[in-house]
N, C-alpha and C positions, 0 to 999 in steps of 0.2 A: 212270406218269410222275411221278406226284405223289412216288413215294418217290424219286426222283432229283432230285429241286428240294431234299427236306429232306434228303439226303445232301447237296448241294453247298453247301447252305447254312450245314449245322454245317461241312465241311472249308475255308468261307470265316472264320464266327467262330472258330475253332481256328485259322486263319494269321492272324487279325486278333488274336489273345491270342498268340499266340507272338513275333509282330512288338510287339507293345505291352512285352510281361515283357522283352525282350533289349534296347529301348531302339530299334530298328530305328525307329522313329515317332518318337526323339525332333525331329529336325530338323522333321520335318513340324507336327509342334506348335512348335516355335519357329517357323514362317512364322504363323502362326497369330495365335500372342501377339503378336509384332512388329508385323504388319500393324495389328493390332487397338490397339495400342499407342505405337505408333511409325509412324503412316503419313506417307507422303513418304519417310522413309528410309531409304536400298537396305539389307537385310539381309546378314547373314554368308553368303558361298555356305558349302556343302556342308562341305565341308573345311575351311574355317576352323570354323567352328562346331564338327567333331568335336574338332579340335586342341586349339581354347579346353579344350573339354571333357576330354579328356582330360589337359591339364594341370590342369586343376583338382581333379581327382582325384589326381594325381601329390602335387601341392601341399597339399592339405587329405585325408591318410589316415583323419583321423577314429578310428572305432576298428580297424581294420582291421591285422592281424597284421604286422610288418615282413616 
């Protein structure tokens, strides 16, 4: 049994690095920061936060190829 607990556990750190490198955890870390940061006031839901976010990228290409 014991090889199935260290199987599920690397296929848990393997979705927890896949979800971190795509960005998929960034909102959850901005609850995070806010909270910690900003308590008492309501945060961005979900959607706002991605939007902000991807205009911001839109707007600030940085060095990134037209």
């Amino acid at each position: 049994m014991a090889h199935g607990n260290r199987l599920g556990a690397a296929l848990r750190y393997a979705w927890d690095y896949l979800k971190e490198v795509s960005g998929e955890n960034a909102y959850d870390h901005y609850l995070r920061r806010h909270r910690a940061t900003h308590p008492g006031k309501p945060p961005m839901s979900r959607r706002e936060f991605y939007r902000r976010r991807q205009d911001e990228r839109f707007s600030n290409p940085g060095s990134r190829c037209p």
